[in-house]
N, C-alpha and C positions, 0 to 999 in steps of 0.2 A: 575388603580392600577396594577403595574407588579406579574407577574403568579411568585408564587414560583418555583426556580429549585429545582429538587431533586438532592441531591448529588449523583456524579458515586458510582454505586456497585461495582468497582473496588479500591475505598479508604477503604471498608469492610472487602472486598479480601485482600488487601495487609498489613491493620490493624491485622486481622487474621493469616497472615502466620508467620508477625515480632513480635505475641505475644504485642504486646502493650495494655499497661494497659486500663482497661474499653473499649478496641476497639475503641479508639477514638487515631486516627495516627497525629504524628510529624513530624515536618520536622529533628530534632534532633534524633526522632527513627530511620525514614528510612536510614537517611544519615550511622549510625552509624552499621545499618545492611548490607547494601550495603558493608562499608568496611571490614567489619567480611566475608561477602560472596565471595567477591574478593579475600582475602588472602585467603581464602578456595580452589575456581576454582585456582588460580595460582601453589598452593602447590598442587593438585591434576593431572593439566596437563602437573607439569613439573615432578611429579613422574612416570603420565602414557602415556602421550604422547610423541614418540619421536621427532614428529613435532616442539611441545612447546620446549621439553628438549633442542633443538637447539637455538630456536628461543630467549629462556630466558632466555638463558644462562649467567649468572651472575649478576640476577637479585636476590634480596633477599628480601622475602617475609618481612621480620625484620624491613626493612626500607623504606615499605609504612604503614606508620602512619597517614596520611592523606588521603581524594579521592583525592585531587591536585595533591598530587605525583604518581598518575596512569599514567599522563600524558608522564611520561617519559618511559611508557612500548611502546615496537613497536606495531604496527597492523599489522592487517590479512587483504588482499585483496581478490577479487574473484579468482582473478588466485591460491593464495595458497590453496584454497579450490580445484579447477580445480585438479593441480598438487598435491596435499600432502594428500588427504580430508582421505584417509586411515590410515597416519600416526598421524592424529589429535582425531581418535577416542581413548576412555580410556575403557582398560579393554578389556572383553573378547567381540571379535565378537559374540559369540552366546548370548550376553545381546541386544544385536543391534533386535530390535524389527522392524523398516521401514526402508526401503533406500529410499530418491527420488532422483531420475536424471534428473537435468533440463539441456536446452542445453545453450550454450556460444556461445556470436559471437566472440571469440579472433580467434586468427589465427591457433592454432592447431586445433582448430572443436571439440577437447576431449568434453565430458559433464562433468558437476559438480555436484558430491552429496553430497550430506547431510547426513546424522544417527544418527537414534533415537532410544533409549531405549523404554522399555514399560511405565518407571517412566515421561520420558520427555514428552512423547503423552497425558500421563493423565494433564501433564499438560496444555498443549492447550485446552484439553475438561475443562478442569476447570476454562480459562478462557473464553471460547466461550464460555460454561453457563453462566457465572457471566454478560459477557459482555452484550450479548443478553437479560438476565434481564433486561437492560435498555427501550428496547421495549418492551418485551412480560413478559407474567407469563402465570400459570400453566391455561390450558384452550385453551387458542390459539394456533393458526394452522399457522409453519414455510414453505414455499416452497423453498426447497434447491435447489437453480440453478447452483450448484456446482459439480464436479467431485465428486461421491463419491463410486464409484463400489467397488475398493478396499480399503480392512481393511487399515485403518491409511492414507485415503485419507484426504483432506480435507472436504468434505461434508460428510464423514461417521464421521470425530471426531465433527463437528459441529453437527450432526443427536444424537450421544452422549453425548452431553455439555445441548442442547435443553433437549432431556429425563428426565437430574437429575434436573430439575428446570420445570419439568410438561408441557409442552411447547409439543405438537403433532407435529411432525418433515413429513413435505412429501420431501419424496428424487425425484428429477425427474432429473437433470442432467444439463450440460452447453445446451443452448440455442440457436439451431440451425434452429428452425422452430418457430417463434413467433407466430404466428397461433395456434400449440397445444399447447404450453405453456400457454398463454391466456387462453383455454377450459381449460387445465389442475386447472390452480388460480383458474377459477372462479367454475368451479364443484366443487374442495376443500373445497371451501371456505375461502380462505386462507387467514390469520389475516395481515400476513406479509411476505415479500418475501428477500430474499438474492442472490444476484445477483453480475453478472461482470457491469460494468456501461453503457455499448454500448448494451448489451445485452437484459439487463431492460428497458432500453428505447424503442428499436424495442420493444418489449410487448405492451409497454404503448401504443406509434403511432400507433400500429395495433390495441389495446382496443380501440382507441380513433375515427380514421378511419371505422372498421369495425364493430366490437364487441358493445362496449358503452351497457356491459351488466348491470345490476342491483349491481352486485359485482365490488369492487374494495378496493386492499387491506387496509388498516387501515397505516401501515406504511414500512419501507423498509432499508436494509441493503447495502451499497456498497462495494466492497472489489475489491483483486487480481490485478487492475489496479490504477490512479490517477481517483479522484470524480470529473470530471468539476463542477463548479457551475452550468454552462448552466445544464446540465442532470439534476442535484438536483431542480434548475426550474422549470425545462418542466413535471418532472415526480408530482413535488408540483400541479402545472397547471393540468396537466391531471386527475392526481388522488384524489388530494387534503388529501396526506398524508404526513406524517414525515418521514422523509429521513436522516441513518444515515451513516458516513463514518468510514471506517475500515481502520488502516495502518500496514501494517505485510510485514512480507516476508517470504520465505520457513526457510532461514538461522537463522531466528527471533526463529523459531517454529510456526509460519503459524502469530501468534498472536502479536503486538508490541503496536497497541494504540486502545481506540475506545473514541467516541463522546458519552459524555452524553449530556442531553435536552437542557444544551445551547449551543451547537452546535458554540463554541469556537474553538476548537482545541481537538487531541487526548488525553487523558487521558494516559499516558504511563505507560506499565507492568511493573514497577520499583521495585517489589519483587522478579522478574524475570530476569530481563535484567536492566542492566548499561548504561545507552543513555550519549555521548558528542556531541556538534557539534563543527567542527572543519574547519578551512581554508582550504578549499581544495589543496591550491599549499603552502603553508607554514606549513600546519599541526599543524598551534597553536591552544588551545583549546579558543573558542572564550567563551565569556561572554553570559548572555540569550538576546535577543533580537535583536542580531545579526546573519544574512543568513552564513550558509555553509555546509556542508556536516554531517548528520546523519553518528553517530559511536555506536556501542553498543556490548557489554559485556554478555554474558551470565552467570547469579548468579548460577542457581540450576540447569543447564541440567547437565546430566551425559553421554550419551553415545559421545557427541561428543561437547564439550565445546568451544568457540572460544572468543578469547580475543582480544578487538579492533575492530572488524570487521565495515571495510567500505563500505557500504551502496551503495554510490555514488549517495543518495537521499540529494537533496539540501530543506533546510528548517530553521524553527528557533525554540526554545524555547519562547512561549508566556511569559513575565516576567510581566504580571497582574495575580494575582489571578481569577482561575476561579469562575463564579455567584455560581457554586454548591456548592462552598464552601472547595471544595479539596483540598488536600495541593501537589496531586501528579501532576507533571508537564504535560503542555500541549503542544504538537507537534502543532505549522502550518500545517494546509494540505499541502502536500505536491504536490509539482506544476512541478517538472521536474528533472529529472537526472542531474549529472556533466555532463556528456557526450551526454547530450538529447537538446544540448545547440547548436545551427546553427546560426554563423556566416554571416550576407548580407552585412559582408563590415564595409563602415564609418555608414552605418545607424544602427546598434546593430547587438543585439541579437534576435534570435526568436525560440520558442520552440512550441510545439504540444500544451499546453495549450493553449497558445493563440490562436492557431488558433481553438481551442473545444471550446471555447468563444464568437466565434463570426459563428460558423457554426453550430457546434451543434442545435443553436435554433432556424433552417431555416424550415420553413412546410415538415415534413414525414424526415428530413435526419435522418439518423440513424447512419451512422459512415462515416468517410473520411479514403482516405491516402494522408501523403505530402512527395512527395521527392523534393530534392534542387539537378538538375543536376548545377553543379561545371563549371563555364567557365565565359569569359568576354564576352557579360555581364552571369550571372547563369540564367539559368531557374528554375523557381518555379512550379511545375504543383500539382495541388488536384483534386483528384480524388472522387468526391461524393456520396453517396451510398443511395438511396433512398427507399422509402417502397412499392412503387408502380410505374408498367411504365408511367403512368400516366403521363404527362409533366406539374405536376404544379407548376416547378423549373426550372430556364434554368441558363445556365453558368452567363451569366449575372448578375443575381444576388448574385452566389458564389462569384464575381470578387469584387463585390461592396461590397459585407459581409468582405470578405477580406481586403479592402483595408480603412476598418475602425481604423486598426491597423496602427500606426504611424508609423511603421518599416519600413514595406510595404511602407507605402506611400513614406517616405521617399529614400528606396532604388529604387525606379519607379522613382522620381525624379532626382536622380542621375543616375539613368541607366544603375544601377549596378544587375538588376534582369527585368526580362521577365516574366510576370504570365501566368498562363497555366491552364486553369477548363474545366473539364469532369464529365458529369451526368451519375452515374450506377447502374443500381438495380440487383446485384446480391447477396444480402444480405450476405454478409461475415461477419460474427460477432466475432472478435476475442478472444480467452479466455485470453490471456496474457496481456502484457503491451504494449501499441499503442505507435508508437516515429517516428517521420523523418526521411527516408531515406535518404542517401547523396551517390549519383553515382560522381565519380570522385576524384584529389585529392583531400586528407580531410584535408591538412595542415594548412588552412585560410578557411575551411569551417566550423569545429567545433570547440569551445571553451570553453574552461573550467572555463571561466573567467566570 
């Protein structure tokens, strides 16, 4: 007999915020609040923003009567956020409650921020409560592996969202020494842990290797980067608990989707934010069920609203109903950038996920880097990062974990790439997002396609 799912407590959330009758949401409510919320953001950023006032310019709020007709509004990219991110905020700077500054790889080196009110921040703690209800309630013990020193960081509004739903929040920080971390979970006693995803994993190898204490947590949150399956695995393996994936961005409000218990796809903030996907080199809005570029809209933020913005996260719209029974849509996990896309020729494509699929689940690795030096033939070299010096991994078998992948094999065949593996235990656990380097020209080494 199949386990009931319980429906996301984010169909509650977003039932509650569009006021629908008896709290029980439509796809007929949401749609029709979405378009009520759009013409709202549009008439406000082109009253206060001089960014927008350029940008939408002769665009008239009168004659989007439909969501289809949004499609004909332009977007926002990273660079306009880079270059304009001052001119896009509404209203008074002294309402601007956070700034973040993340950095760019474009070609000025500028950084890019973001601003938020104090009204916009409550709402990511409102949904990091809600969300996190789907693991925990009032009683259980959260281990924050997140940044969260400063007010309006992410692990201080998650420390927040935990509190009003009774949830005992332990802050400890990103995850630099899996060793204390480990002490850290297991003296807690911690129910559940929220993590980067190379980061949780070092924990687990080292619990698993060293530790193998009595304690281990119940279940676990991933965020900040992409969730390989292999990690969700290895940590199911290790720990033998529930592993759930988060998809957000800064630009989102840290918050965009999360996984309820059937562990389908994200449940998307859609009281919140306007999700399209869209062709990435034609920019038509595709249909559900079709791969291309995440687009989204911001409903209700105020200090700095953005309309359209492009992602450059490639994914789909699940067009099955999810088991929980929600009617709000569910994002694909999300597997690679436009631009996180590497070129080997006539043999395809190859991105970072694939290769966290087939390395990640090697004994003690904890995280790789791949660059593709550029030439006839290219080199491929991966760099392995192990949990101990121990040698009970040699290049040999990264070459052969590797070359399970068809791409590979096939561009080895052709002769169009040179593999390259190195064993290193210097435990580098990154906090961002992990992607391919490409040394050389990139004109036929990256693709968008």
């Amino acid at each position: 007999m199949t386990a009931r799912v319980e429906k996301t407590p984010l169909d509650a959330l977003a039932a509650a915020k569009i006021g629908a009758e008896g709290g029980q949401l439509t796809q007929a409510q949401l749609s029709g609040y979405q378009l009520v919320r759009l013409k709202d953001t549009i008439t406000r950023v082109q009253s206060l923003s001089p960014f927008y006032r350029r940008r939408l310019a002769g665009k008239k709020v009168a004659s989007l009567t439909r969501l289809e007709d949004f499609a004909d509004y332009p977007f926002t990219t990273a660079d306009d956020v880079t270059e304009h991110a001052i001119e896009m905020v509404c209203g008074s700077q002294s309402e601007i409650n956070r700034v973040v500054t993340l950095a760019t790889s474009g070609t000025t080196g500028n950084p890019k921020r973001v601003y938020f009110s104090k009204f916009d921040q409550q709402l990511t703690i409102e949904h990091f409560g809600c969300g996190m209800s789907t693991l925990v309630g009032p009683g259980d013990k959260t281990l924050i592996l997140l940044p969260g020193e400063r007010p309006g960081s992410v692990g201080d509004l998650l420390l927040k969202g935990l509190l009003a739903i009774g949830v005992v929040p332990v802050a400890y920080g990103l995850v630099q020494n899996p060793a204390d971390a480990v002490r850290k979970m297991c003296l807690e006693q911690a129910t559940s842990i929220v993590g980067i995803p190379v980061q949780v994993l070092a924990m687990a190898r080292y619990w698993e290797k060293w530790g193998k204490s009595s304690w281990a947590p119940r279940c676990g949150l991933l965020s900040t980067d992409y969730v390989p399956a292999a990690v969700v695995n290895e940590l199911r393996r290790i720990w033998n608990c529930e592993i759930y994936d988060h998809y957000g961005m800064t630009e989102m409000g840290l918050g965009g989707g999360m996984e309820c218990s059937a562990h389908t796809g994200h449940h998307l903030r859609e009281a919140d934010l306007y999700f399209e996907i869209i062709d990435p080199d034609s920019t038509r809005v595709l249909p559900d069920g079709e791969y291309g570029e995440v687009v989204f809209t911001t409903l209700t933020r105020k200090g700095m609203p953005l309309i359209r913005y492009r992602t450059g996260d490639i994914s789909r719209f699940i067009p099955e109903l999810c088991p929980c029974g929600s009617i709000l849509r569910c994002l694909e996990r999300v597997r690679c950038r436009k631009d996180g896309r590497v070129s080997l020729g006539q043999a395809g494509i190859i991105t970072m996920a694939d290769f966290d699929e087939v390395l990640l689940p090697l004994p003690e690795v904890i995280n790789f880097t791949a660059t593709v030096f550029t030439g006839q033939p290219s080199k491929v070299k991966l760099v392995v990062e192990v949990l101990s010096q121990e040698r009970i991994l040699d290049e040999a078998v990264v070459l052969q974990a590797v070359r399970q992948l068809p791409v590979i094999r096939q561009a080895e065949q052709e002769r169009s790439i040179v593999l390259e593996a190195a064993i290193a235990c210097d435990l580098s656990l990154p906090p961002g997002k992990r992607s391919i380097s490409v040394i050389g020209p990139r004109e036929d080494a990256v693709s968008g396609r």
